[in-house]
DOVEXGU-232988 format. One record per residue (C-alpha): residue number from 1; x, y, z. Coordinates in steps of 0.2 Angstrom, whole numbers. Layout:
BEGIN
    n      u      v      w
  NUM      X      Y      Z
...
//
This chain:
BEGIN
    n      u      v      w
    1     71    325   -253
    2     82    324   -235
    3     67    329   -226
    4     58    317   -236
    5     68    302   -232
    6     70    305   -216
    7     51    306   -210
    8     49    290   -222
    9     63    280   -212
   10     55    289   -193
   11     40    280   -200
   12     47    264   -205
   13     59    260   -188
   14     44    266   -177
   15     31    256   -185
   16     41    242   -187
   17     47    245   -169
   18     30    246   -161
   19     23    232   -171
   20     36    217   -165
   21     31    225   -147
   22     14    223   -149
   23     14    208   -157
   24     24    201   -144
   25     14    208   -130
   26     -1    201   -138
   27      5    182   -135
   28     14    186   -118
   29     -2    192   -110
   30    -15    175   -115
   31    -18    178   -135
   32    -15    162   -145
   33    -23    163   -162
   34    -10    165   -173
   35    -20    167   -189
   36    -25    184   -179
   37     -9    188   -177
   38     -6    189   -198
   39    -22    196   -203
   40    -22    212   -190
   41     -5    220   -200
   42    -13    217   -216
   43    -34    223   -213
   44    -26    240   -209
   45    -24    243   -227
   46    -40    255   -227
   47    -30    267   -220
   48    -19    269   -237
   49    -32    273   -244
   50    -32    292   -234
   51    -16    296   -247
   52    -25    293   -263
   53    -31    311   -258
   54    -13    318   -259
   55    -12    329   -272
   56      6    324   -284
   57     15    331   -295
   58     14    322   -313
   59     33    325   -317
   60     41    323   -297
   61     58    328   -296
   62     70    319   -288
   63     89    323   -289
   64     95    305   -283
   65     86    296   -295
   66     97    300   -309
   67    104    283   -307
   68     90    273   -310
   69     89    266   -327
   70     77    277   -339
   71     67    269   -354
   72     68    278   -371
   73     55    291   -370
   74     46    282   -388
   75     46    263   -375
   76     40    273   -363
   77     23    281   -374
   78     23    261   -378
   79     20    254   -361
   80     12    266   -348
   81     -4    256   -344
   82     -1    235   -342
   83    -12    223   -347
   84    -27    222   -331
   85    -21    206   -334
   86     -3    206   -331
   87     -7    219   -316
   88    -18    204   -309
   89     -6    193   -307
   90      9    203   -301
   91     -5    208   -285
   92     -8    190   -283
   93     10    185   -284
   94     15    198   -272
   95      0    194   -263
   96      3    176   -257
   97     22    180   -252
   98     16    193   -243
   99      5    183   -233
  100     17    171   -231
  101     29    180   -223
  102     17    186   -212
  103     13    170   -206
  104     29    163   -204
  105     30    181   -193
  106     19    175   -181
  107     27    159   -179
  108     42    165   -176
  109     34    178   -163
  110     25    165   -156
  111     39    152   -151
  112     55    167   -149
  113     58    180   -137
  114     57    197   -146
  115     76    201   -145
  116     79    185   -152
  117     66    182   -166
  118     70    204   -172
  119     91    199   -173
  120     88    184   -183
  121     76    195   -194
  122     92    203   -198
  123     97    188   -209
  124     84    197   -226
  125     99    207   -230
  126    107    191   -237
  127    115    194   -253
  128    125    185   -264
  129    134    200   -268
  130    142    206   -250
  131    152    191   -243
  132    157    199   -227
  133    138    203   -225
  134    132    186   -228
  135    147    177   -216
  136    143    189   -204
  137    123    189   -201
  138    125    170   -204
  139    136    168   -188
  140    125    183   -179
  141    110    170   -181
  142    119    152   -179
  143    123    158   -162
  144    105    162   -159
  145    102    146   -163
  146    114    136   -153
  147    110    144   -136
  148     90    138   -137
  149     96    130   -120
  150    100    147   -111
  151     85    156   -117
  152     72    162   -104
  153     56    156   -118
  154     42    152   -103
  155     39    134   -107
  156     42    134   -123
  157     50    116   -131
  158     67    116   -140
  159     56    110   -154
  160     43    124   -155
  161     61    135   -151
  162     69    127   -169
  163     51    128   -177
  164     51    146   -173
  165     69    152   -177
  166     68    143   -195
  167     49    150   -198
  168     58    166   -195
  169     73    164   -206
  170     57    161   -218
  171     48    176   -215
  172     66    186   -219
  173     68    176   -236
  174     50    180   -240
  175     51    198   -235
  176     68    199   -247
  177     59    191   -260
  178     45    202   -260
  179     55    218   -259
  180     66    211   -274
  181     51    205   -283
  182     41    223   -282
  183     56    231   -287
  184     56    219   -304
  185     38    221   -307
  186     40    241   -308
  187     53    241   -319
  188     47    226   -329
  189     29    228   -331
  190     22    243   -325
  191     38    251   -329
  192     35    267   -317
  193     38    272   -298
  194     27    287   -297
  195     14    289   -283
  196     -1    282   -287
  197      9    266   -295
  198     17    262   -278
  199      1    264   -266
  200     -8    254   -278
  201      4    240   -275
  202      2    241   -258
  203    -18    243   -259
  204    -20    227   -269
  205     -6    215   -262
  206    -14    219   -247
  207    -30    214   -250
  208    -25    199   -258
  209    -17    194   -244
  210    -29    198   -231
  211    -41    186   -241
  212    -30    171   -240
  213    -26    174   -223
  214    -45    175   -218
  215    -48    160   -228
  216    -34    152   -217
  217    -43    160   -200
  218    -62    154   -204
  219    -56    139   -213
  220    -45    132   -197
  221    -60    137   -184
  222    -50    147   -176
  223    -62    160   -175
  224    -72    153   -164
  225    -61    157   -150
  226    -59    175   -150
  227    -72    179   -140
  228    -66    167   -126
  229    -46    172   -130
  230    -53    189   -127
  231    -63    186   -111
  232    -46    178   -106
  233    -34    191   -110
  234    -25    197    -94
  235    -25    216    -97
  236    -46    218   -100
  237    -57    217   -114
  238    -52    237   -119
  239    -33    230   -119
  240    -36    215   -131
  241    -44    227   -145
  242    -31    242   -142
  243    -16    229   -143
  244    -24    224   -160
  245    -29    241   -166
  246    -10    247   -161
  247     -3    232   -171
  248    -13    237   -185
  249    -10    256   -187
  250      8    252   -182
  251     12    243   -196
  252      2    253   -211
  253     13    265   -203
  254     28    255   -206
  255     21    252   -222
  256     19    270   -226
  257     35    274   -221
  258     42    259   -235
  259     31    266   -249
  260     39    282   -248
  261     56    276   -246
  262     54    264   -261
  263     47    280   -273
  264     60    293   -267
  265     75    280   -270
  266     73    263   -271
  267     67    245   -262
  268     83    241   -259
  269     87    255   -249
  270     71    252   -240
  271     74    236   -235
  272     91    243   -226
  273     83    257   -218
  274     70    243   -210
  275     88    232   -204
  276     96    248   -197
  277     84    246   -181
  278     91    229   -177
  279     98    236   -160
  280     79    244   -155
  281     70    231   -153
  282     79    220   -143
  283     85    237   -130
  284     65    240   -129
  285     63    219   -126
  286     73    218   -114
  287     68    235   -104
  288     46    230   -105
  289     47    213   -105
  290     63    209    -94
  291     71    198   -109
  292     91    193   -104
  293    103    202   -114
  294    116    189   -109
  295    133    189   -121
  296    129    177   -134
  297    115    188   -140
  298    124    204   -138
  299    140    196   -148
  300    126    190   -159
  301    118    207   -161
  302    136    216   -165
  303    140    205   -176
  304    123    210   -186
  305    128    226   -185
  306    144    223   -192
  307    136    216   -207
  308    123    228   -208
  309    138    239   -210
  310    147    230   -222
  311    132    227   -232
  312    129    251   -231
  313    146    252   -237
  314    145    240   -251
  315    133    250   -260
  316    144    268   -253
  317    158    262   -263
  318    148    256   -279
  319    138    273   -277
  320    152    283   -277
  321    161    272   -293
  322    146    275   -303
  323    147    294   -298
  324    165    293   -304
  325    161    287   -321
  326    149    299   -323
  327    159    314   -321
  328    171    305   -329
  329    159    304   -346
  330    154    322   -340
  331    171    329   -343
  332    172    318   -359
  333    158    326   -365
  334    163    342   -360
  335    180    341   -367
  336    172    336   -386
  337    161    351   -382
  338    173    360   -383
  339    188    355   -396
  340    171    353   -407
  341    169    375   -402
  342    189    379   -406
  343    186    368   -425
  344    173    378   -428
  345    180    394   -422
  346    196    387   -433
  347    184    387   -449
  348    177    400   -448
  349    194    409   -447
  350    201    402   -462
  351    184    405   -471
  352    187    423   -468
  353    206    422   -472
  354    198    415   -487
  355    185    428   -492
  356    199    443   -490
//
């Protein structure tokens, strides 16, 4: 299960990782098409379809999942295939925020330096929950904000700057919502987290998306430029489609990586693995593409930390409380168990005394 997680997480702080680079790269060297910037992470969806040949186990075990809620086993018999009709509309749903978000993603990389647009990503672990968390990753992207004028953007307006920085506050909300939503629909509807449940998610909401975002491509005539964009592009021709390609594999990699971290524990944790390589990106930024790291986005970047911190310990301490009252009803158990053996043991001494 370790081993598990932690090729699951390599996967999704790589892809994720190599992706923003990429993407990034993409824009700094001519490309400008920013309906191609959202379809390329989402046609790579094919290559999920390589792990419907995984063999799985029917009854996968999993020792931490014994705190995941369990239906009776008699609710269970009762609702293990969904409607096609509910399952239609949980892809669609899923679908169009997913699209969304990557959208708003390109936006954001479009207008922000990488370090800058990856640190105020950190704001999807917003939770009403975690107070330190929400103060801190709040002030970690309000300094962002408020030092537009000191960033090195290549000619971009304070306008397009703003534009940017709330399309990617955007894209973080979406991406939460979506995480969260994906986590009620499998507990709600299709009421399992096996395999073949979760890449079926990925498959369809996918698909769904990549048609809306073609729709938006073809429909704003954007297309028409690639081949000039790529004519254009300052590294070659070969460069253009191995940038796309690489943003494409890197995030079905990334996507891969969350897939497997939602089956083997949950979406939530997912979503914080994908916020624990806040500090990458903007190291990698700053060594390729010779961003500044001045101090206001390395204060800002602590201070994400800080509340990515708060946010893991949270969840330790309610972790360990909930293993706490379990050993607790454990020993409860056990102690019944066994005053329930001495009353019997007590019977069937008197029924003896009894019979003499």
């Amino acid at each position: 299960w370790w081993i598990r997680v932690a090729l699951c997480s390599f996967f999704v702080l790589s892809g994720q990782s190599v992706g923003t680079l990429l993407g990034r790269l993409y824009y700094n060297k001519g490309g400008n098409n920013k309906w191609l910037v959202t379809l390329v992470p989402l046609v790579g969806f094919p290559i999920l379809l390589l792990l419907y040949l995984i063999p799985t186990p029917r009854n996968p075990s999993n020792p931490h999942m014994e705190t995941r809620p369990h239906p009776h086993p008699q609710a269970q018999s009762h609702s293990q295939s969904p409607s096609l009709k509910r399952l239609a509309l949980v892809y669609l749903s899923l679908g169009i925020i997913l699209a969304l978000h990557c959208y708003l993603c390109s936006l954001g990389l479009l207008y922000l330096p990488v370090s800058t647009y990856f640190l105020v990503r950190s704001s999807q672990l917003f939770t009403p929950y975690i107070t330190n968390s929400l103060v801190l990753l709040t002030i970690s992207s309000t300094l962002l904000a408020c030092q537009s004028n000191l960033e090195d953007t290549k000619g971009v307006s304070k306008a397009k700057y703003a534009l940017g920085f709330v399309c990617t506050i955007g894209a973080s909300v979406a991406y939460g919502l979506l995480l969260s939503l994906t986590q009620f629909f499998f507990r709600r509807v299709i009421k399992k987290e096996i395999f073949r449940a979760v890449l079926d998610m990925l498959v369809c909401q996918s698909l769904v998306a990549s048609v809306i975002i073609m729709v938006g491509l073809f429909g704003s005539g954007e297309w028409k430029h690639l081949g000039r964009e790529m004519n254009g592009y300052e590294l070659g021709k070969v460069s253009y489609v191995m940038n796309l390609v690489g943003i494409a594999v890197a995030w079905q990699v990334f996507r891969i990586g969350m897939m497997g971290l939602i089956l083997d524990v949950s979406s939530l944790f997912s979503n914080s693995i994908s916020a624990v390589g806040l500090p990458i990106v903007p190291i990698f930024a700053a060594v390729f593409f010779g961003e500044r790291m001045d101090g206001v986005k390395v204060m800002a970047m602590i201070l994400a930390i800080w509340g990515f911190a708060s946010y893991v310990y949270q969840h330790y301490l309610d972790d360990a409380k909930l293993k706490s009252q379990r050993n607790s009803v454990e020993r409860v158990i056990s102690c019944g168990n066994h005053l329930e053996d001495e009353n019997k043991e007590r019977n069937k001494k008197t029924e003896n005394v009894a019979n003499i």
